[in-house]
MARRO-201591 format. One record per residue (C-alpha): residue in three letters; x, y, z; residue number from 1. Coordinates in steps of 0.2 Angstrom, whole numbers, plus 5000, padded with zeros to 4 digits. Layout:
! residues N
{'ala'; {X; Y; Z}; NUM}
...
END
This chain:
! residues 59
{'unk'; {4989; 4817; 4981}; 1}
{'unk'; {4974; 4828; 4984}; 2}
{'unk'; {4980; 4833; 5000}; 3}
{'unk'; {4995; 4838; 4996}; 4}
{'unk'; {4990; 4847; 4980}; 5}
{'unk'; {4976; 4856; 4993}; 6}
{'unk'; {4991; 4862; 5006}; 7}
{'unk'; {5000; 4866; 4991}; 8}
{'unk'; {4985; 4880; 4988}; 9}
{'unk'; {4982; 4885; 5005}; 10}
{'unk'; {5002; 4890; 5007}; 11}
{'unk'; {5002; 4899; 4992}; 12}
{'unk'; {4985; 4906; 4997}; 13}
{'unk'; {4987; 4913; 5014}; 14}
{'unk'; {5000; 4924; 5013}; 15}
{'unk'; {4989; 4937; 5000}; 16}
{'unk'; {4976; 4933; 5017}; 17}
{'unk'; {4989; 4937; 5029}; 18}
{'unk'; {4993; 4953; 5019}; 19}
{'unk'; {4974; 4959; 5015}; 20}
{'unk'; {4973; 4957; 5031}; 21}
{'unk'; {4987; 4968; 5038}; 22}
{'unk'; {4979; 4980; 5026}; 23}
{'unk'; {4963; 4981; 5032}; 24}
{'unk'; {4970; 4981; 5050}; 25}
{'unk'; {4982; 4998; 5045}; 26}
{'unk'; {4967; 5005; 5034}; 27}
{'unk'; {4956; 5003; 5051}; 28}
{'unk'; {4969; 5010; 5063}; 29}
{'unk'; {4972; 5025; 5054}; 30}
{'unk'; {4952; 5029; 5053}; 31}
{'unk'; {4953; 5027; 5070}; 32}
{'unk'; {4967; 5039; 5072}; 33}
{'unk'; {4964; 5052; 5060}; 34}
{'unk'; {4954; 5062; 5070}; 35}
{'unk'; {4968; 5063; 5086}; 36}
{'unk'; {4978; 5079; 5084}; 37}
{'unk'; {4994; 5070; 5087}; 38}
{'unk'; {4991; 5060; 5070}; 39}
{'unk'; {4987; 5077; 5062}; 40}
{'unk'; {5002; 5087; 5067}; 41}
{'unk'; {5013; 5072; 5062}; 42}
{'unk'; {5004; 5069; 5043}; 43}
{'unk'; {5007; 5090; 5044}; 44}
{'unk'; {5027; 5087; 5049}; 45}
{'unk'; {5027; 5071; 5036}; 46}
{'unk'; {5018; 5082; 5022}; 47}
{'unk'; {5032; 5099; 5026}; 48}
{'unk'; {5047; 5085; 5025}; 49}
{'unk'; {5041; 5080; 5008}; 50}
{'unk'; {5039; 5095; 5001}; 51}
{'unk'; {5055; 5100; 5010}; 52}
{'unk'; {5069; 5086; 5003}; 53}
{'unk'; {5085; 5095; 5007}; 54}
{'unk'; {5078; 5103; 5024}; 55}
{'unk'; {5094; 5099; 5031}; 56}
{'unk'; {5108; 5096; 5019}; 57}
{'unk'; {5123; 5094; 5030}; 58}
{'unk'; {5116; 5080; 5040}; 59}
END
């Protein structure tokens, strides 16, 4: 029964770990691309399309 109560745990465990994780892993990659000027010109493009909602309305 302890086993089972232990794999129990480590399902409902693992996937937070999986998705920590994940997060660490985008948190790192984007440090390490914050300083390419492709990733600049597109946080530039994605920060004009916020700010610009209806840029193109007929589409």
């Amino acid at each position: 029964m302890a086993t089972t109560s232990r794999s129990r745990r480590t399902v409902a465990v693992s996937p937070v770990l999986v998705q920590a994780a994940r997060l660490r892993k985008v948190i790192n990659d984007r440090r390490g691309l914050a300083t390419s000027p492709v990733t600049q010109k597109i946080a530039a493009l994605d920060h004009n399309l916020q700010h610009e909602p209806q840029a193109y309305p007929n589409h």
